[in-house]
C-alpha positions as CSV (number, residue, x, y, z in Angstrom):
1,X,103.0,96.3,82.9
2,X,106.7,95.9,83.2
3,X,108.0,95.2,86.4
4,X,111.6,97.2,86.1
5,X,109.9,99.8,84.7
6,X,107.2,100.1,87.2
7,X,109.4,98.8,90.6
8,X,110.7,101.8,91.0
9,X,107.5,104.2,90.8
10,X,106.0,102.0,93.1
11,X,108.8,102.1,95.5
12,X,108.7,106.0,95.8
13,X,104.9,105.5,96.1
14,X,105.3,103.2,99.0
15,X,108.0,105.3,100.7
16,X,105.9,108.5,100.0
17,X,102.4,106.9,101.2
18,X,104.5,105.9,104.4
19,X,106.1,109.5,104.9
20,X,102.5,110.6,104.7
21,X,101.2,108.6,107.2
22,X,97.8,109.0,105.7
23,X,97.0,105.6,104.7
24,X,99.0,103.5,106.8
25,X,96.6,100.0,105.1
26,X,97.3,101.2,101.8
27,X,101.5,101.0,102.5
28,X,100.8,97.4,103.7
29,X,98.6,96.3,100.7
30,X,100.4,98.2,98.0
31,X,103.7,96.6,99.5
32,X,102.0,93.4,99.8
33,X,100.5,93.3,95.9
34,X,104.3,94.5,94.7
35,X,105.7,91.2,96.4
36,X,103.0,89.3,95.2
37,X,103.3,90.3,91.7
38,X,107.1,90.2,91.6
39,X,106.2,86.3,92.6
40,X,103.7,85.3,90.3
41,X,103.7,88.3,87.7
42,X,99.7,88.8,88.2
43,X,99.0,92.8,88.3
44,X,95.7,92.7,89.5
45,X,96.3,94.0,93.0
46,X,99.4,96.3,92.0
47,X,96.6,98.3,89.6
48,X,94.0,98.4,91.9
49,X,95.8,99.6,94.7
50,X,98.2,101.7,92.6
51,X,95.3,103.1,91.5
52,X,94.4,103.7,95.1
53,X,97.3,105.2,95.9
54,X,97.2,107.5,93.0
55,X,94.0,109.2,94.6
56,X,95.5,109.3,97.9
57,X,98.8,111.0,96.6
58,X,96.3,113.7,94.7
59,X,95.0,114.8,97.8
60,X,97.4,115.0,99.7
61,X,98.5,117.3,96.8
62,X,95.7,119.2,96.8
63,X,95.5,119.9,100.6
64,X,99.8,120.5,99.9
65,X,101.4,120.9,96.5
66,X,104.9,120.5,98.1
67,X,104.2,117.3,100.0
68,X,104.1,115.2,96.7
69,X,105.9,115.7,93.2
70,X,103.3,116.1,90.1
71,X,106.2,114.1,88.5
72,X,105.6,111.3,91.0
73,X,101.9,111.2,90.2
74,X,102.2,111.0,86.5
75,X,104.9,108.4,86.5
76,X,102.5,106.4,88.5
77,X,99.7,106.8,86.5
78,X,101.8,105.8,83.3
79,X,102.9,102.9,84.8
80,X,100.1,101.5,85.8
81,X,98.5,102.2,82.4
């Protein structure tokens, strides 16, 4: 995982997740892992809760396709990949 690649995907994921007020835990721990990770380069938490956050985004897609951008979800999912 490469953290310029990835910083801003996970930046739009943050700011989206926090726009949808649907996970308001998720914002924090997602935000938390990013800092953490920018610190000590360990993705473990960015994955698993980008992973999170990747399930959260889909449904909120589902219930409403113009609430989040397909293109944010797949840029997501490749970077955490």
């Amino acid at each position: 995982m490469n953290a310029e690649k990835v910083e801003k995907t996970i930046i739009e994921t943050i700011q989206k997740l926090d726009k949808l007020k649907s996970n308001e835990t998720l914002v924090s721990e997602l935000s938390y892992c990013w800092v953490s990770f920018k610190s000590d380069n360990n993705p473990i938490g960015v994955i698993e809760k980008g992973r999170k956050a990747v399930e959260v985004l889909k449904e909120a897609r589902d219930k409403n396709s113009k609430a989040v951008s397909k293109k944010l979800i797949e840029d997501l999912e490749k970077a955490l990949s």
